[in-house]
N, C-alpha and C positions, 0 to 999 in steps of 0.2 A: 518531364522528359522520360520516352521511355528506355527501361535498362534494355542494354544489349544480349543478347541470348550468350549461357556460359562458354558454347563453342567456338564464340566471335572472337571471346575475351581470350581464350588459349590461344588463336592464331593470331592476334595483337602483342598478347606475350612473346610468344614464339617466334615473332618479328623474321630475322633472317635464318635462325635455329631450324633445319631439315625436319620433317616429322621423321627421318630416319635417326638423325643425331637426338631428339627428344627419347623415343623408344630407349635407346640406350641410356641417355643419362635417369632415365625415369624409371628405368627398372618393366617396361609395361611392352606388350606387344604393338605393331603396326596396326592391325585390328581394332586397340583397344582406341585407338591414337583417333585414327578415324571416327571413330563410333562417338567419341569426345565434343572433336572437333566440328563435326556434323549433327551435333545436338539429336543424333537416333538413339532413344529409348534412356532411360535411366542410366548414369551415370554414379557407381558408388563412392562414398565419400574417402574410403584409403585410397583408389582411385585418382579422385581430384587431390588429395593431398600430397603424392607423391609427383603428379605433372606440377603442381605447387612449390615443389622444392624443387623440381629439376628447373624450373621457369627463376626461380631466384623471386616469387612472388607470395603474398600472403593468401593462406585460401580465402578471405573474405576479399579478396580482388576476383579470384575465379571466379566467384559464386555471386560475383555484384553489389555484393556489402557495401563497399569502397569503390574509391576511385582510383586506378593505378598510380602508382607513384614511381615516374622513372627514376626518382633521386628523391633523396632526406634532404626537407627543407634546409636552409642555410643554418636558421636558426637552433633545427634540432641535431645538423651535424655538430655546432657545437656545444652543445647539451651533453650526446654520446662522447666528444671528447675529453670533456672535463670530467664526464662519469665514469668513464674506464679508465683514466688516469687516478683517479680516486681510489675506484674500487681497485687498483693494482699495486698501488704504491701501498694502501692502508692493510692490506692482506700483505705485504711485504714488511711490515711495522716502521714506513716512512713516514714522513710528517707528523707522528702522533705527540712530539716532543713539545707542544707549546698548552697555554693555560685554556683547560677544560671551561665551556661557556653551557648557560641552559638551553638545550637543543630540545626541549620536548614537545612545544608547538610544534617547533617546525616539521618535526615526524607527524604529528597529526594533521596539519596543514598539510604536507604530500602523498598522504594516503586520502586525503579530503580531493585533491587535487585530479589524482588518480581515478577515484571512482568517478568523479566528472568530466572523465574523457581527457583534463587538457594536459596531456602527457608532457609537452614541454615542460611545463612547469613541475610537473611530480619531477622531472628529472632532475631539474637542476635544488629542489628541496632534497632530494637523493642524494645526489651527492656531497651538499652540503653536513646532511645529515649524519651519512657514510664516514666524513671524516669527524665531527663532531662527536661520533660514538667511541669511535678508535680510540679518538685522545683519551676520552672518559676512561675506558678500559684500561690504557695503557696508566691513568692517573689512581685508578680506583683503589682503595684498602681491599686486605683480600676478603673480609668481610661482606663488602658490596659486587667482587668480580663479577657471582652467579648472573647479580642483576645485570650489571651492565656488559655480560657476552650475553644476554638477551635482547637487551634494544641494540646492539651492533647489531644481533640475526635480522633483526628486525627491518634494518636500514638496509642491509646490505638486499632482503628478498624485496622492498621497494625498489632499488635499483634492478634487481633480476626482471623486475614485472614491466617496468619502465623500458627498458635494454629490448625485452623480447615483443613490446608494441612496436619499437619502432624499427623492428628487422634484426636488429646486432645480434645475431643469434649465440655468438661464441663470447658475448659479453654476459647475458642473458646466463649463459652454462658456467661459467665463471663467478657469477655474485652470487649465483643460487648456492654455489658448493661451496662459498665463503661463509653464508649464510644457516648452512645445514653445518657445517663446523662449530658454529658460535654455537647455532642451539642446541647441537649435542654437548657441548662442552659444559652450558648455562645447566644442563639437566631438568629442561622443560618438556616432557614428551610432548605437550600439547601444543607448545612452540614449533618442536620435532615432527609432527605431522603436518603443520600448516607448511613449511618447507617444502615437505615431500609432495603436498599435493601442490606447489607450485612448480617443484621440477617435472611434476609430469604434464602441465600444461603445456612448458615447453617442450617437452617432448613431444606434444600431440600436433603443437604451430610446425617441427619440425617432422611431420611423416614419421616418427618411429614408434607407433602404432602398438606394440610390446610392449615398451619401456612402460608407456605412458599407461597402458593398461595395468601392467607390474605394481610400477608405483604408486600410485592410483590407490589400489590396494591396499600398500603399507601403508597408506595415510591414513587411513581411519583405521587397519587391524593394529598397528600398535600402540591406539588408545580407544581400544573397544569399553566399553561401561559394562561393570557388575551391577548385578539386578539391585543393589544397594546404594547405588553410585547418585550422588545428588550435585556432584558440581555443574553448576550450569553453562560453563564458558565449554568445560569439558564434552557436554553431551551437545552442546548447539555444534562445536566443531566437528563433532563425530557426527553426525547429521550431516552437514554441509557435506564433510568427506565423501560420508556414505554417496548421496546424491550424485556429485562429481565425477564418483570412481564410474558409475552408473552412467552415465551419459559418456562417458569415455568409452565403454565396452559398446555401451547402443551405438557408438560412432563408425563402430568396424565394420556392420552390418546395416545400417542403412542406406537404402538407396540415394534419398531425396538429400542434403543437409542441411540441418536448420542453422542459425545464429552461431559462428562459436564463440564461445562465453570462455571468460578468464574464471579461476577459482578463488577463492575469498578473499578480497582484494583490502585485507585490510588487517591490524595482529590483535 
């Protein structure tokens, strides 16, 4: 079947929405609106990401990736609720009071879950997981804490990653900075960078286009390799970043947009 041109897709979003009240929520000219809408000439991609967020839509809907989705399946609405209750309560230090169980598959099992698209499922291993770290943490000797505010970061940036597929974008901004907590606290920089190039992913789903370039940044300059440097998780992640920060900056200024990719969907 053929896809729909991206100008069709804007005015399908845009349903009863004036292209005058669009302009405004979109931050963009009448001009530009047109020029969108009527599929004349290149279209840049801050562009479509800001009529993106003023539409309440994903830019791989604009762009035909996907299929619009007027509503969150039944099933993944309650995925998102029992994961932002997790992730709220757990970051609150609620529920962590009962006997710590071996949760370490099941982290592996939800980032396994994740890179295979089937996000329900990472979600509700998320949150499961989310609160199985907590307890760990809240049970651990202080000897073990470092470790275990590492696999909380850990759980909590699956849930961020999880949150910001399926739209919850203020759930998404929430488990990241629960999760950017633990691993500064753990004293993992290289933990510490996978974080931050996850916040700026969502940054980048969300139009702010800065941020995402910013942080982007700090994810691989605050664990740059010395010319002596032989760890290997270290330097593959610094690579990754590198690339990432990289396609973030190419994002600002291309016309055309390719695919957008999540960053290293896995700890």
């Amino acid at each position: 079947m053929e896809r729909a041109p991206t100008g069709q897709r804007i005015k399908l979003l845009r349903g009863a929405v004036t292209q005058e009240e669009l302009v405004e929520n979109a931050g963009l000219s009448i001009a530009t609106i047109r020029k969108a809408e009527q599929d004349r000439g290149h279209v840049s991609l801050p562009t479509l990401l800001r009529l993106a967020h003023a539409l309440g839509a994903d830019i791989s809907v604009i762009v035909g990736q996907q299929a619009p989705r007027r509503a969150v399946l039944a099933d993944d609405r309650t995925t998102l609720r029992e994961l932002s209750r997790t992730v709220h309560d757990t970051a609150a230090g609620i529920g962590t009071d009962r006997e710590p169980v071996d949760f370490a598959d099941d982290l592996t099992a939800g980032w396994d879950a994740y890179r295979a698209g089937r996000i329900g499922v990472a979600g509700q291993f998320a949150a499961s997981c989310v609160r199985d770290a907590a307890t760990a943490l809240a049970d651990a000797t202080e000897d073990r804490r470092m470790t275990a505010r590492g696999v909380l970061a850990d759980a909590y940036r699956l849930a961020a990653y999880v949150a910001n597929q399926l739209g919850a974008r203020d759930l998404a901004y929430a488990a990241i900075g629960h999760s950017a907590d633990q691993a500064r606290a753990g004293g993992d920089p290289v933990r510490e960078a996978s974080v931050a190039s996850g916040r700026s992913w969502i940054y980048l789903r969300d139009a702010r286009l800065d941020d995402a370039e910013h942080t982007a940044a700090l994810s691989y300059g605050s664990i740059e390799p010395t010319y002596n440097d032989r760890d290997p998780v270290r330097l593959a992640t610094y690579g990754w970043h590198v690339t990432f920060a990289a396609v973030v900056a190419a994002r600002r200024e291309i016309p055309s947009p390719p695919r957008i990719c999540c960053p290293r969907a896995s700890p």
